[in-house]
N, C-alpha and C positions, 0 to 999 in steps of 0.2 A: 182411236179405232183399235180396237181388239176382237179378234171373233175367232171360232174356236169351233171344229166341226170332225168329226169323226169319217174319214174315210176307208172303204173295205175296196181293194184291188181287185181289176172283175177280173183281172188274167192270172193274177196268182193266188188271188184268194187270202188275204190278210189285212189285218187292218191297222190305218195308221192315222195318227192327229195331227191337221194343219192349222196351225193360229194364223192368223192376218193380223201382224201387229201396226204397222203403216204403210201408203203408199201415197208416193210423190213423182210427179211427174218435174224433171232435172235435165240440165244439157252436160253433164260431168256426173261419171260413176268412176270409182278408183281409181283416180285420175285419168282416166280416159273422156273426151271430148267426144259428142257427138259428129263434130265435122271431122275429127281421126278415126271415129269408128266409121262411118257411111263415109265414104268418097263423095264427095257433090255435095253433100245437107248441107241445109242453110239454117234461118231459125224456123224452119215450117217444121223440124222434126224436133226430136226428144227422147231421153231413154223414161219409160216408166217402171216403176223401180218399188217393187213388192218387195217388203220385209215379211218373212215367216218363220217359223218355229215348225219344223218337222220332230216329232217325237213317236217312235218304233215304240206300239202296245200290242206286238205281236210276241210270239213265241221265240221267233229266231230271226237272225242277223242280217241286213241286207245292206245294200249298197243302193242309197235312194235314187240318183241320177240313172242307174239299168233300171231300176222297176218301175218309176213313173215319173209324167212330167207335166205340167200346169199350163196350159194356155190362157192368152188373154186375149179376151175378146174387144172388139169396142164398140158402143151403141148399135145397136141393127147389124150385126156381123155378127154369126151363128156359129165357128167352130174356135177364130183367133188364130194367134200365131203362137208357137212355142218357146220358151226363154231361151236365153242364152246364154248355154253352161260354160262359159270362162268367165264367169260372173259369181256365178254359185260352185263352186272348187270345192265348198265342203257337203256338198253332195255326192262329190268324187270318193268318198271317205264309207268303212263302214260302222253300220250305225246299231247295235247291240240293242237288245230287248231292253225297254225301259227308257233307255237313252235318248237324248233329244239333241240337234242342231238348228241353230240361228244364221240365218243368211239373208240375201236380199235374191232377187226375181228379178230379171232383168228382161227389157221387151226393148229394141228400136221401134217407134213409132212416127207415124205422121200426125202431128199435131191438126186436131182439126175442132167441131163443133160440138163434140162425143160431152156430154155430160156426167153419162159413168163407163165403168168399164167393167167387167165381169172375169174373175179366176178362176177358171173352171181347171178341176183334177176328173179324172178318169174318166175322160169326154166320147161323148158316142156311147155310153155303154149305159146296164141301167143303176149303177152306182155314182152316174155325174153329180156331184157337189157342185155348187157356186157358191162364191163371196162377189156380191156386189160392191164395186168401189165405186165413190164417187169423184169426180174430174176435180182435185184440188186446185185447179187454174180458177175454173166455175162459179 
């Protein structure tokens, strides 16, 4: 899976490339457990776990994690939940015109009957992008 989409910030007005290079649905992301991250999970949940490529083809210099953030949806759920940045650390970083980072996208979830899931950037607005993933369990 690789996909590759052009997105323009409706609140700052620039525009930046998100690749989708894979997503796996895991109970362990950097050594972290699902039942250490969630207090109580059992195997009903799971971290789903987007790899992307942010790359700045704007003019000037930002800090990706302040200017925008990706949710993911899951079948029939209309807005998603938003990752979580002690996952993605080098979005904490900043990212120079031209310049591109790799990291993963991290979601807790409930494991359920969901067939794909949906990445949406700059949601609500009329610049929303999707990448449709589908349920690698499926």
């Amino acid at each position: 899976m690789r996909e590759t989409a052009t997105v323009t910030s409706d609140l700052y007005d620039f525009d930046y490339e998100v690749t989708v290079n894979d997503f796996n649905i895991q109970n362990e992301v950097d050594s972290v457990k699902i039942q250490d991250y969630i207090t109580g999970a059992d195997e009903g949940y799971g971290f789903a776990v987007v790899d992307v490529t942010i790359k700045n083809i704007s003019d000037e210099s930002y800090v990706p994690n302040e200017m925008f953030s990706a949710n993911l949806a899951k079948e029939g759920d209309t807005a998603g939940d938003i990752s979580n940045d002690e996952f993605f650390e080098v979005g904490d970083k900043e990212l120079a015109p031209g310049d591109e980072l790799k990291g993963h996208l991290v979601y807790d979830i409930p494991l359920d009957d969901s067939r794909k899931y949906t990445l949406k950037y700059e949601i609500s607005s009329d610049e929303e992008i999707h990448f449709v993933l589908p349920n690698p369990k499926k």
